[in-house]
C-alpha positions in Angstrom: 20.0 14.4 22.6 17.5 16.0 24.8 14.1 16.8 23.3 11.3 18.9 24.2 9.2 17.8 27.4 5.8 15.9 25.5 3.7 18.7 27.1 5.3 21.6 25.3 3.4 21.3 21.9 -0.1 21.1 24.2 -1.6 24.4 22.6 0.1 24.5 19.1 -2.1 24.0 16.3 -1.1 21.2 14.2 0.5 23.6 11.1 2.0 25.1 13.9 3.5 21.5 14.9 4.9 20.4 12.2 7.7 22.7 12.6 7.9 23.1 16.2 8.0 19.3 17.1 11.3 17.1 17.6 13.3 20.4 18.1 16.7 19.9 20.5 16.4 21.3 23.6 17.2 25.3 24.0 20.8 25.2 25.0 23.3 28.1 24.4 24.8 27.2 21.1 22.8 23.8 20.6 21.5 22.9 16.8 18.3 24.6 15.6 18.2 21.1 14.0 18.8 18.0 15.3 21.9 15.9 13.5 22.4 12.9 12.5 23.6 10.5 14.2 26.0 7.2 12.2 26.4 4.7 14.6 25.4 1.3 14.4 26.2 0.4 18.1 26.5 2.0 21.1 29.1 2.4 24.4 28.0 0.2 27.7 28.2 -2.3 30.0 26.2 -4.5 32.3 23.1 -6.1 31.7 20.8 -4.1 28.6 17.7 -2.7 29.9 14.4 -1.1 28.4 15.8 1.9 27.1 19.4 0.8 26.4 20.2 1.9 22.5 22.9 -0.5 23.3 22.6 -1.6 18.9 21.5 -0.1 15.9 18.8 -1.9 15.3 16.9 -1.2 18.4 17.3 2.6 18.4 19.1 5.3 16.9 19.0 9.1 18.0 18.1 10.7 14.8 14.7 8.7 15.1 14.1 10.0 18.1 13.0 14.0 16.8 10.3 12.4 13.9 9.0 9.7 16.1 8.4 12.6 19.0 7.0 14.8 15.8 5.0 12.3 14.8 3.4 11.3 18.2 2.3 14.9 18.7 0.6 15.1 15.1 -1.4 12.5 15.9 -2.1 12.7 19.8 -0.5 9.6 20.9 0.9 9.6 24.2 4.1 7.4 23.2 6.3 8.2 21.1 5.7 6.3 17.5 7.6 4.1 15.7 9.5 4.4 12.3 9.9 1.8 10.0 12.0 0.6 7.1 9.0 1.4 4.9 5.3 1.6 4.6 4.8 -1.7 4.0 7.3 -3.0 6.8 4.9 -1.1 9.0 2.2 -2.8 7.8 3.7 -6.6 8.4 4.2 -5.1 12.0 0.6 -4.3 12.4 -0.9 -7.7 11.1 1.7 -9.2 13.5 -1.1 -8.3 16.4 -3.0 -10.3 14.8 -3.4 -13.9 16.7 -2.8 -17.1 14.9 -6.4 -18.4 13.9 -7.9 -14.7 14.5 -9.9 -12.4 12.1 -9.1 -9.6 10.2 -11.2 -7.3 8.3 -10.1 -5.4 5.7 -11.5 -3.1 2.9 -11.7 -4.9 -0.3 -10.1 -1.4 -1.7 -7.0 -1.6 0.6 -3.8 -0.5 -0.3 -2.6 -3.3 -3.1 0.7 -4.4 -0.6 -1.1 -4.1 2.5 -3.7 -6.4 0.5 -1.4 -8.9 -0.7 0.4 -9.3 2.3 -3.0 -9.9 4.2 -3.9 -12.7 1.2 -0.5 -14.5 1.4 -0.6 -14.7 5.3 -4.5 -15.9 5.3 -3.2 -18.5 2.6 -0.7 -19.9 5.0 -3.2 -20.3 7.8 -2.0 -17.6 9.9 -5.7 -15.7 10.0 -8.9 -16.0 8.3 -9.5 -12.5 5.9 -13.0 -11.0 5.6 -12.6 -8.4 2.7 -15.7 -5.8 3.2 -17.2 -2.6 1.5 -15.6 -0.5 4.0 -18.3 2.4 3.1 -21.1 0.0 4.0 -21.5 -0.3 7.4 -23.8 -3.2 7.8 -21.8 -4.9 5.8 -18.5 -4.5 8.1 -20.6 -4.6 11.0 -21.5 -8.8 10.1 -18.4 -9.1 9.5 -17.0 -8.0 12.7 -19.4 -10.0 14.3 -19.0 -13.0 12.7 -22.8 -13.2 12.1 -22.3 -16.8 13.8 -18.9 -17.3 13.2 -15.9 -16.4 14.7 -15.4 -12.4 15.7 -12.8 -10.4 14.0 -9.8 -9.9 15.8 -8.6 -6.8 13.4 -10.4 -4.7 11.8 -8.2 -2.6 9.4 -9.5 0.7 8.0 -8.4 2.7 4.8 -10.5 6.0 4.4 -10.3 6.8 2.0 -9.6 4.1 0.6 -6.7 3.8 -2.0 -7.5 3.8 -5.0 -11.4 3.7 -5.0 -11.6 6.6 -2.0 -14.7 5.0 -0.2 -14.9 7.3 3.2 -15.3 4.9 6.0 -17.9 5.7 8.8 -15.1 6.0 11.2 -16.5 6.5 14.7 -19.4 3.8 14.1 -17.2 1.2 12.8 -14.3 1.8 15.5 -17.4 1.3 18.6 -18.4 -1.8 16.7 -15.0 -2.9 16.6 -14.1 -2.2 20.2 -17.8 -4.4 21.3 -15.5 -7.1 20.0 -12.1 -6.8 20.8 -10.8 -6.5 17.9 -7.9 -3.9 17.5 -8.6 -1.3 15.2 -5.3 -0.6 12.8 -6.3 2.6 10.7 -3.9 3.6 7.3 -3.7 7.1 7.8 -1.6 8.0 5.0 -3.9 9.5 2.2 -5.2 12.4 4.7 -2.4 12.3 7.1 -2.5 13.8 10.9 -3.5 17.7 9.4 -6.7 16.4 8.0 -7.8 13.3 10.1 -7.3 11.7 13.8 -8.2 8.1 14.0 -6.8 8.0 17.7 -9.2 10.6 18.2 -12.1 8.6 16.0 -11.3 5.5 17.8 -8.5 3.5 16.4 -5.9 1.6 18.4 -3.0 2.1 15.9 -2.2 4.5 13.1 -0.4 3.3 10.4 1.6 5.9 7.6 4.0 5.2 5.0 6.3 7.9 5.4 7.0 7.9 1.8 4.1 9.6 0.8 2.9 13.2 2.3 4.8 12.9 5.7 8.2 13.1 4.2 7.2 14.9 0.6 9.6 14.9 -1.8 9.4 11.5 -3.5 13.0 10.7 -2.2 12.5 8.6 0.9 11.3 4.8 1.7 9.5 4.8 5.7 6.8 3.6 7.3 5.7 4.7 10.8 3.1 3.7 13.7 1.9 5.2 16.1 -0.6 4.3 19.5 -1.3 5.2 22.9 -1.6 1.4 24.2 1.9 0.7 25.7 1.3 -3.6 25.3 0.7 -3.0 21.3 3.3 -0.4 21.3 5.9 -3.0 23.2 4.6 -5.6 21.0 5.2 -3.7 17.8 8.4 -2.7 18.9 9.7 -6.2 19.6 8.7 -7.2 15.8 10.7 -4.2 14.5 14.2 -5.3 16.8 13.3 -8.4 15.6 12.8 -8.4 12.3 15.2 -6.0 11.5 12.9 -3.6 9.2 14.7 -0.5 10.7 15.1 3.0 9.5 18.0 4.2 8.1 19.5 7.6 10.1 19.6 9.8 6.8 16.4 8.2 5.8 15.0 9.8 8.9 16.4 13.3 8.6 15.4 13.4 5.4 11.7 12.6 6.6 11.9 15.2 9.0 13.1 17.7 7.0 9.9 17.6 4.5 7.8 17.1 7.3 8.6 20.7 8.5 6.3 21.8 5.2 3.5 19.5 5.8 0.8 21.8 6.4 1.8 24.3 3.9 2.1 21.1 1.2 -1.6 19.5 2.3 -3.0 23.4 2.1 -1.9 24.5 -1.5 -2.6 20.6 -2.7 -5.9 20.4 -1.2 -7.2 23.5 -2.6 -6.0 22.3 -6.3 -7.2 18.5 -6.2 -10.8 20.6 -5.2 -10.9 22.9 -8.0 -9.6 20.2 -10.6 -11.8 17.7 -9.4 -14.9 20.2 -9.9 -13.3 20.7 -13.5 -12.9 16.9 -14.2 -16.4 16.4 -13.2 -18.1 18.5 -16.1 -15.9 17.3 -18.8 -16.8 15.4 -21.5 -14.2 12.7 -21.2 -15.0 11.8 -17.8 -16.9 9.5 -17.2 -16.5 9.8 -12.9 -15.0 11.7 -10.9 -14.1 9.9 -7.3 -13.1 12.5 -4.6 -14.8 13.2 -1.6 -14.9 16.7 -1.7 -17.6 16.7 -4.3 -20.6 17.3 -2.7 -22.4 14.3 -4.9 -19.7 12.1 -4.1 -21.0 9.2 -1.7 -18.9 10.1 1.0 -19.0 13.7 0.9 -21.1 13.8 4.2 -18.6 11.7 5.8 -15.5 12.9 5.2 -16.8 16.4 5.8 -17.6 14.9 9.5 -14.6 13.3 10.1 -11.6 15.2 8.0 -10.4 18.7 8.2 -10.4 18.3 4.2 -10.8 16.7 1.7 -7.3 15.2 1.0 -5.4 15.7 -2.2 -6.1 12.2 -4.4 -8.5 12.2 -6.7 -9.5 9.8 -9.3 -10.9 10.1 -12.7 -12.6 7.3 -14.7 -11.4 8.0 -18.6 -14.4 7.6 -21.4 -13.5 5.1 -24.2 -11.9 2.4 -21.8 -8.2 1.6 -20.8 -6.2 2.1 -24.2 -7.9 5.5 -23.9 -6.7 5.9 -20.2 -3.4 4.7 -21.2 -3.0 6.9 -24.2 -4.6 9.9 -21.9 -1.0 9.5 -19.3 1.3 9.4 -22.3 0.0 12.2 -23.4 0.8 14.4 -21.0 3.6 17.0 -20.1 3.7 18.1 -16.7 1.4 15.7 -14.8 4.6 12.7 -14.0 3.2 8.9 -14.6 4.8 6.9 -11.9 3.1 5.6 -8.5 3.5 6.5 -5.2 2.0 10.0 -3.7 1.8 12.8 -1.7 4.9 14.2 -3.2 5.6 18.2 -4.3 5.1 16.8 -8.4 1.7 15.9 -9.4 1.7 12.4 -10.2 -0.7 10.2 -12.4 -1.5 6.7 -12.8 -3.5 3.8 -14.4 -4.0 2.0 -10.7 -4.6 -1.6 -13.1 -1.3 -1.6 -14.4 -0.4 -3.7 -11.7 -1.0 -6.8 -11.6 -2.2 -7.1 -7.7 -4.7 -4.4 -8.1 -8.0 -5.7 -7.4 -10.2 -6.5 -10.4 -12.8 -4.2 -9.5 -11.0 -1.4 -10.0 -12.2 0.1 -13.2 -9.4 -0.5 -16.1 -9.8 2.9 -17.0 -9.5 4.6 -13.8 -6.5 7.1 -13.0 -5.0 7.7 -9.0 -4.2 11.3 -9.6 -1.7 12.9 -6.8 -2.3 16.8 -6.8 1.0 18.5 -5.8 1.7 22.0 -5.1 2.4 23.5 -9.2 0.3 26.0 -10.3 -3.1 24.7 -10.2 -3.9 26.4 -14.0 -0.6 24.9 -15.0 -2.1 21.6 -13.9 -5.3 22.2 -15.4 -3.9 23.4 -19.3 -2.0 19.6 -19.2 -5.1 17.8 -18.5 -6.6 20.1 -21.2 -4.2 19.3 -23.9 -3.7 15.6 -23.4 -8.4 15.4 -23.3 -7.7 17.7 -26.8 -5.1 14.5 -28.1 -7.5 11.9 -27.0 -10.4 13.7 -29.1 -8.0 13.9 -32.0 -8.5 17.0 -34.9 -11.5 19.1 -34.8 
């Protein structure tokens, strides 16, 4: 299949993008769409060059239109690379990560992404330095060493899942590049319409496709995406490698939602600000975390950095976690489950799982704003805070 040449998307706007990218080529009679494509090997002979799809699990043509897409969303100059999953992805990444090097990694990181980093820094593989990611002096030591040995990695969430600390992106990225450590940023909370960490600095953007990119709570992908062609050739070798490979349909389907994206993030966005300004004068909320706030602690930050404010917020529920836990049941329309960045609006008690890191308040709820009604959403919270109070 040929696709558009990479400078044909040079003066779209990014909502703009999300449709136009990964189109076939204009051909009389060619697909609007691009198909896909069920093959799990491919016709040659000779010797199997760079480039070769030669077996399924080095290529497949119906990655080819979402890895273009997602290139152009977040101005890489190659095209990116899908995964088998977010957290496939993320093995990938730490994979650039010499044996006996550094990472450093927000305390608050995604819980897989966390306990994958734990287990590997048990075996020996690196040493972990979990940080404060919103404190910068604190990341900056770490980085550093402060007499030790540099970092190697530093990883960056921002904001951070589930605690949504805002990151000083562009200051910690320089103070990672002073010592050449690649910079691996998780991307997936504000995706490419509402943050550029290529363009803040990083070396690699990392998504779970899962979430936002793909939509519709129907799909398991990860992606990543760079402009350095040795990580990009290393990254690629672990996926052929390793096997963690996208399925075809998988990718279609990933596609397809994609070609909402901006009008998903705008109506989501909107809502998570309005209920968050709600949540934050009620009675039975004890904090509000969401950046959009202007007295949240990284308000000033994200406002810098993002076109946004993203469409997580999290609430902290008065009377502990039975009343947290008893707050979800009670609900109607808001679905408890986990994941984000979905069309429904999801809700969770983040503690539930085991791996989540202890300093996540017991009581706090991840709240994923979808695109319903936004007074719709608002009467649910309503009702299930009226339960929790009991009679009157």
């Amino acid at each position: 299949m040929t696709l558009h040449a990479p400078n044909h998307l040079e003066n779209l706007s990014p909502d703009t993008m999300v449709v136009a990218a990964g189109r076939p080529a204009r051909e009389h009679d060619s697909p609007v769409n691009p198909p896909i494509v069920l093959s799990s090997t491919y016709v040659g002979t000779g010797a199997v060059v760079d480039g070769d799809r030669a077996y399924g699990r080095y290529s497949n043509p119906t990655w080819d239109p979402l890895e273009e897409a997602l290139s152009e969303l977040e101005g890489a100059t190659l095209p990116a690379l899908l995964f088998s999953s977010g957290l496939a992805a993320v093995s990938a990444a730490l994979s650039l990560i010499p044996v006996g090097g550094v990472l450093v990694m927000p305390t608050h990181s995604y819980q897989g992404a966390l306990v994958m980093a734990q287990e590997q820094s048990a075996k020996g593989l690196f040493t972990l330095r979990t940080v404060d990611i919103a404190n910068n002096d604190e990341v900056i030591a770490a980085l550093t060493g402060s007499g030790e040995k540099a970092a190697s990695m530093l990883w960056l969430e921002s904001p951070t899942n589930p605690m949504l600390e805002v990151a000083d992106m562009q200051v910690l990225c320089r103070s990672a590049q002073a010592v050449g450590a690649i910079i691996v940023t998780d991307n997936t909370f504000s995706t490419p319409l509402v943050q550029k960490p290529l363009e803040l600095g990083a070396d690699v953007v990392l998504h779970s496709v899962t979430k936002y990119l793909a939509g519709h709570s129907d799909v398991v992908l990860g992606a990543l995406a760079t402009s350095n062609p040795e990580l990009r050739s290393t990254l690629l070798h672990h996926r052929s490698i390793h096997g963690a490979i996208a399925g075809p349909f998988e990718a279609w389907l990933a596609l397809r939602g994609l070609r909402t994206l901006a009008l998903r993030v705008e109506r989501s966005q909107a809502s998570a600000v309005e209920l968050a300004q709600r949540l934050d004068l009620h009675d039975a909320v004890e904090r509000v975390l969401f950046p959009g706030l202007p007295l949240d602690p990284g308000h000033n930050r994200a406002k810098a950095q993002m076109n946004g404010f993203g469409s997580i917020l999290c609430i902290e529920v008065a009377g502990g976690e039975a009343a947290a836990t008893a707050f979800v049941e009670a609900l109607r329309l808001w679905t408890p489950a986990t994941s984000l960045g979905g069309v429904e609006s999801l809700i969770e008690r983040r503690r539930r799982h085991a791996n989540e890191p202890e300093t996540v308040p017991a009581n706090l709820l991840r709240l994923s704003v979808g695109i319903e009604n936004v007074e719709d959403l608002w009467r649910d919270l309503e009702q299930a805070f009226d339960q929790l109070s009991g009679p009157q």
